[in-house]
Backbone as JSON, one array per atom type, in Angstrom:
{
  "sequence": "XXXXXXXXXXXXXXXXXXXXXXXXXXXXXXXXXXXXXXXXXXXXXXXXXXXXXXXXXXXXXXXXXXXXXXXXXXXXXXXXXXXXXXXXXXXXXXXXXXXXXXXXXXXXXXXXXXXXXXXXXXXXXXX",
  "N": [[0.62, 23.23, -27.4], [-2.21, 24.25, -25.8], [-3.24, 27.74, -23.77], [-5.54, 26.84, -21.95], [-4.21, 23.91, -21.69], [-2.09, 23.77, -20.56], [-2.35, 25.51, -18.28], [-4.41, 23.75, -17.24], [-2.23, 21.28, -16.9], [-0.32, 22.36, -15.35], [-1.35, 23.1, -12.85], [-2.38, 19.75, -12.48], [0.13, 19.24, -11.72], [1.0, 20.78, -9.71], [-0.92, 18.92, -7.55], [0.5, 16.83, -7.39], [2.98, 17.14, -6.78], [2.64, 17.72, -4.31], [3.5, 17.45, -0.4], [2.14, 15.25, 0.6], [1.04, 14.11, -1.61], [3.68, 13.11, -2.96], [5.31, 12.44, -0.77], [3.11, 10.2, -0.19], [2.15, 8.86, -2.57], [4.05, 9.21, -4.86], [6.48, 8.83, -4.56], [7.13, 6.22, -3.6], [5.47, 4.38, -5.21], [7.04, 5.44, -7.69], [9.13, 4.04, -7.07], [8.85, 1.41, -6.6], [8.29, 1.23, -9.32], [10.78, 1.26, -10.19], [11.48, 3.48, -11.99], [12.02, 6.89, -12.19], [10.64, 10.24, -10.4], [9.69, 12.41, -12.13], [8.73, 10.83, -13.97], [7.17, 8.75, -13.25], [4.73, 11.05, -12.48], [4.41, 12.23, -14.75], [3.08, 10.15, -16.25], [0.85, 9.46, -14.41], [-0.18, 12.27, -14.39], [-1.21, 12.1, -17.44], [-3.2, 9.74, -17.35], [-4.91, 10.19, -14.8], [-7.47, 12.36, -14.27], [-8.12, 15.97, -13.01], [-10.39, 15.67, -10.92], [-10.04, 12.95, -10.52], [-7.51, 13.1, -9.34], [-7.66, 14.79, -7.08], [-9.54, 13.68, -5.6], [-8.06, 10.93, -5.32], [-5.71, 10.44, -3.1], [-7.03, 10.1, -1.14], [-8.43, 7.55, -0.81], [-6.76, 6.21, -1.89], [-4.91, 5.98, 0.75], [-6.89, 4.65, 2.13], [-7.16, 2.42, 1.23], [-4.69, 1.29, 2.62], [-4.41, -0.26, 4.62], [-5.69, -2.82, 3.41], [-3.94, -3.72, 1.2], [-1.34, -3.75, 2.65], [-2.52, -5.9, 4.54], [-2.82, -7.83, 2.61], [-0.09, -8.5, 1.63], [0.93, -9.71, 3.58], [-0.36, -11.6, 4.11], [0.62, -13.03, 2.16], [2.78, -13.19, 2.81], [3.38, -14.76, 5.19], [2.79, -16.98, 4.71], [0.24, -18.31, 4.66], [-1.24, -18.69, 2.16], [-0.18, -21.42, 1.83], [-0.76, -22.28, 4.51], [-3.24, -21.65, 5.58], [-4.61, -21.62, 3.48], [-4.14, -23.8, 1.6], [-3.47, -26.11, 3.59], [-5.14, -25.79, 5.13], [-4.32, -25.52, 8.4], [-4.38, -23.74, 9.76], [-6.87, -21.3, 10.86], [-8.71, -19.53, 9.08], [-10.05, -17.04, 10.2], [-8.28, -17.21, 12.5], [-5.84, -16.85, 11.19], [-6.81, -13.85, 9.94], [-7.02, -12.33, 12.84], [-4.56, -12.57, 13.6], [-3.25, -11.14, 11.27], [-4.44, -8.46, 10.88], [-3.66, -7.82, 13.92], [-1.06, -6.97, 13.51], [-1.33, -5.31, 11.33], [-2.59, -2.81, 12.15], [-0.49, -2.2, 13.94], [1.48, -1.95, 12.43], [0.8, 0.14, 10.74], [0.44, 2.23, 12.65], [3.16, 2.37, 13.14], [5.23, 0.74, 13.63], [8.02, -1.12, 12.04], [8.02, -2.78, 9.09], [9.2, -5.35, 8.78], [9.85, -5.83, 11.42], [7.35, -6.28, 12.52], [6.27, -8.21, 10.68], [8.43, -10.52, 11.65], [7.46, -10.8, 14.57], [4.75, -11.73, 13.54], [5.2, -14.23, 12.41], [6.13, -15.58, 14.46], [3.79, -15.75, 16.0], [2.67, -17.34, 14.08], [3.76, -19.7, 14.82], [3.97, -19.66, 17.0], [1.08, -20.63, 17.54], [0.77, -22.83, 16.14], [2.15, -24.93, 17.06], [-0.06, -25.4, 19.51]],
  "CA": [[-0.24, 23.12, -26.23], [-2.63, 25.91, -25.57], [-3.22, 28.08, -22.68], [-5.55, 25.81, -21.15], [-3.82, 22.66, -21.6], [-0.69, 24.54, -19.71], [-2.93, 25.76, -16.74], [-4.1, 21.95, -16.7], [-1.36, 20.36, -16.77], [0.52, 23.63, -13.97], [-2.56, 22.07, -11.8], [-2.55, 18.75, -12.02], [1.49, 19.05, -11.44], [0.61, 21.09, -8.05], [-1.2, 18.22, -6.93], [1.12, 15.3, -7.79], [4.13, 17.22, -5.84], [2.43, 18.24, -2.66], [4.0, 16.66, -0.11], [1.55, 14.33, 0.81], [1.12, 13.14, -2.58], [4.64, 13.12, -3.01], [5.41, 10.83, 0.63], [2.39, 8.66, -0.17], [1.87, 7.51, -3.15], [4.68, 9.51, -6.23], [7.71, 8.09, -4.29], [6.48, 5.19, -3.05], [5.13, 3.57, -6.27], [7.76, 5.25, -9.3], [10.39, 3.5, -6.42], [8.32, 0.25, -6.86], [8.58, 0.68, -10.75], [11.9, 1.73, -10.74], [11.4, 4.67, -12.73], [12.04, 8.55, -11.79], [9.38, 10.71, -10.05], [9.39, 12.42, -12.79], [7.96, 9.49, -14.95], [5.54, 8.43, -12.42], [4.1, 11.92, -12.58], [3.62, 12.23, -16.36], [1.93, 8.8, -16.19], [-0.7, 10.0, -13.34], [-1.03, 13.17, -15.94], [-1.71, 11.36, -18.85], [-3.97, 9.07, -16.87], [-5.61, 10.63, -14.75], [-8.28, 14.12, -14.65], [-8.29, 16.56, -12.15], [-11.23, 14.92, -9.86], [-9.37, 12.14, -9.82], [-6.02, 13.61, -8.1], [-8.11, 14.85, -5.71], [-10.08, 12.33, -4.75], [-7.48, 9.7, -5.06], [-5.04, 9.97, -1.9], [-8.29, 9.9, 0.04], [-8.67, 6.14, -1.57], [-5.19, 5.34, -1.46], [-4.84, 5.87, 1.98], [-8.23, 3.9, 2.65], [-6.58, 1.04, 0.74], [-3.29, 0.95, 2.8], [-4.45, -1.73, 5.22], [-5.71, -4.41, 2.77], [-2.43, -4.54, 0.83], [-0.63, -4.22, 3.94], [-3.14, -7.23, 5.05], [-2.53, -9.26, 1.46], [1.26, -8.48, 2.11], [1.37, -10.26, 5.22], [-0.85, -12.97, 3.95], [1.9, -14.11, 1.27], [5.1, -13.08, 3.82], [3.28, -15.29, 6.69], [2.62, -18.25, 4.31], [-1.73, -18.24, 5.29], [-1.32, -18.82, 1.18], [-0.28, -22.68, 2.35], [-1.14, -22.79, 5.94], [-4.6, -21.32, 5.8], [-5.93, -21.73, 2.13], [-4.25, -24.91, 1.13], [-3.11, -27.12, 4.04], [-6.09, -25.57, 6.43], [-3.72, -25.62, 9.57], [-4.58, -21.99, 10.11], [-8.2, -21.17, 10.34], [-9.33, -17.72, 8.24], [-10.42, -16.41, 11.67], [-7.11, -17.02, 13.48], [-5.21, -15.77, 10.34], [-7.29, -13.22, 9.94], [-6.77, -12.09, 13.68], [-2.95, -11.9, 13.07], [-2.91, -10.28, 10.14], [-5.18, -7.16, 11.26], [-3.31, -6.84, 14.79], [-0.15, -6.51, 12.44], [-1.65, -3.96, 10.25], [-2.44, -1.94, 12.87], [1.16, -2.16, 14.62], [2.52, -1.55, 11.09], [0.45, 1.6, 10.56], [0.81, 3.05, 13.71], [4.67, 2.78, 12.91], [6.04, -0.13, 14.08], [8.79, -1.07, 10.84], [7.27, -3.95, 8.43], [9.87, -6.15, 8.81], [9.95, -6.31, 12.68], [5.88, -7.38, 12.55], [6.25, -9.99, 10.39], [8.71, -11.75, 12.59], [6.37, -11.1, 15.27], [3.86, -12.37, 13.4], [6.02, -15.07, 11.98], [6.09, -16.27, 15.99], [2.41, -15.9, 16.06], [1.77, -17.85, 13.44], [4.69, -20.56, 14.81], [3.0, -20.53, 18.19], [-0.62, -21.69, 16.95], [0.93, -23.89, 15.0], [2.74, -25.84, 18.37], [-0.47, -25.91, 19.74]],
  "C": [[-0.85, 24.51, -25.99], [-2.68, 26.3, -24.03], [-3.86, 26.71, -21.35], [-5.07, 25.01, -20.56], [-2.72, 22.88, -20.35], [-0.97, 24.49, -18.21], [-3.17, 24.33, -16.15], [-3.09, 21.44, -16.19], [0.02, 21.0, -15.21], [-0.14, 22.65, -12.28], [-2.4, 21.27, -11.08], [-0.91, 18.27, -11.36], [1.69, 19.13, -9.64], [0.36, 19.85, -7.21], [-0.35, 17.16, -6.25], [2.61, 15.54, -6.99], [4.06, 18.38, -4.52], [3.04, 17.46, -2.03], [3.43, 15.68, 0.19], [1.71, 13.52, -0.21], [2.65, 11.98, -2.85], [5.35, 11.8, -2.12], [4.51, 9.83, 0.2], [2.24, 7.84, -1.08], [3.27, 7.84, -4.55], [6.2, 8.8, -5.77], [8.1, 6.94, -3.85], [6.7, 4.08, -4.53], [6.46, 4.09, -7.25], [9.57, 4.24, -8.13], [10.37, 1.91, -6.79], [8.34, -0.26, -8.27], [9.73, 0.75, -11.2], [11.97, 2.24, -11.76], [11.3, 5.93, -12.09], [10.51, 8.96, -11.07], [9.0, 11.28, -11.18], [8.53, 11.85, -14.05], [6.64, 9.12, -14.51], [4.64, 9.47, -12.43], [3.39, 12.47, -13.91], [2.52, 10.93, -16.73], [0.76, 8.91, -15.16], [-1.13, 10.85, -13.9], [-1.89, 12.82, -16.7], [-2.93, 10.46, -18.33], [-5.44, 9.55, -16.08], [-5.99, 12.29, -14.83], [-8.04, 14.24, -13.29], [-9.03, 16.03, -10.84], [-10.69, 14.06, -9.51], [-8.25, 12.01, -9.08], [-6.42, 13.82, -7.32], [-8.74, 14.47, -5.38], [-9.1, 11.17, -4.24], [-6.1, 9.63, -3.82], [-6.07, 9.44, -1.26], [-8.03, 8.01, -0.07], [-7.76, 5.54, -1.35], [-5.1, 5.15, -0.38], [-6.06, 4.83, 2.88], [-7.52, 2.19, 2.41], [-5.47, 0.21, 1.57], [-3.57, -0.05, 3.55], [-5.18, -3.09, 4.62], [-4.77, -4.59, 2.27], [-2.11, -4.39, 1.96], [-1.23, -5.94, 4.15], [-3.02, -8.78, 3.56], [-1.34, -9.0, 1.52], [1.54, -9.15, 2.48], [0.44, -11.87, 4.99], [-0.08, -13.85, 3.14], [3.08, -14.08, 2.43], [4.49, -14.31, 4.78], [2.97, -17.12, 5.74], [1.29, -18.79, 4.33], [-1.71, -18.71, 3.35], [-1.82, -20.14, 1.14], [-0.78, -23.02, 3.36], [-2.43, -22.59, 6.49], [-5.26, -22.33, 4.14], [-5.36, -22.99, 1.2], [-4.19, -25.99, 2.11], [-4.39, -27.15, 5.48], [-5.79, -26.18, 7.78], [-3.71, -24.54, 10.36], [-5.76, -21.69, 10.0], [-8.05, -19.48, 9.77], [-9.81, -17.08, 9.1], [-9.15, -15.94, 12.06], [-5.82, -16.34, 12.29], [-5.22, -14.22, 9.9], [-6.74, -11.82, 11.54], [-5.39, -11.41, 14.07], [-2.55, -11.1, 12.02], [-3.43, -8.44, 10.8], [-4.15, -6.63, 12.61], [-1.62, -6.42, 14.11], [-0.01, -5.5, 11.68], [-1.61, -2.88, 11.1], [-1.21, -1.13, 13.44], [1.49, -1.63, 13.56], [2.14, 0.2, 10.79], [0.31, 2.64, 11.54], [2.69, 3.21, 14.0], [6.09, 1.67, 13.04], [6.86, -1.08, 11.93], [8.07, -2.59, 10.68], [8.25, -5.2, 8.94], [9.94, -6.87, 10.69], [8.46, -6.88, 13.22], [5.89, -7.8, 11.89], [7.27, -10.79, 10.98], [8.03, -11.9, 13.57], [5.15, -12.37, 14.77], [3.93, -13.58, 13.01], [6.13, -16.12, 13.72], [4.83, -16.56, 16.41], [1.88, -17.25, 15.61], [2.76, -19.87, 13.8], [3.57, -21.11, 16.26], [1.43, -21.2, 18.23], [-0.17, -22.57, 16.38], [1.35, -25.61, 15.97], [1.76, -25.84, 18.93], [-1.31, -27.19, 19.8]]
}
């Protein structure tokens, strides 16, 4: 490996164990693949360039409330109750899902808004 490659790779290392990176997306996801940080970090290397480390929290973080919001669309069942049995309109699913996301990303723990929303989606359902 030559000098370059070294400084590269010193670099793109910096990036990948700032702490941000680190909290948002390197411990996060190699937890999700069950594989080391280490691992997950040679595979964002190898993958991606420079521009793209630093562009890509920006992105990630932009992203976090549609998965959150397709999350919550399989946990809440809107799979069956909206998009096959249409007992849920895509409005009123819609509606629950988002004030969920919000709650979730302002801190409130995943698990305690989807039973919320899990009551949400119980009480439209009794009307």
């Amino acid at each position: 490996m030559d000098e370059d490659d070294e400084l590269l790779e010193t670099m793109k290392l910096r990036i990948l164990q700032s702490f941000r990176w680190r909290e948002d997306v390197v411990n996060p996801l190699a937890k999700e693949l069950e594989i080391s940080n280490e691992m997950f970090e040679k595979i964002l290397m190898n993958h991606l360039d420079m521009s793209s480390l630093e562009a890509l929290h920006a992105t990630l973080e932009s992203a976090k409330p549609q998965c959150l919001s397709e999350k919550l669309h399989a946990d809440l069942r809107f799979c069956w109750l909206c998009d096959v049995m249409e007992l849920v309109t895509i409005e009123e699913a819609n509606r629950i899902k988002l004030s969920l996301v919000k709650e979730i990303i302002d801190g409130k723990d995943y698990d305690m808004a989807l039973k919320d929303g899990k009551k949400q989606v119980l009480d439209l359902l009794l009307m």
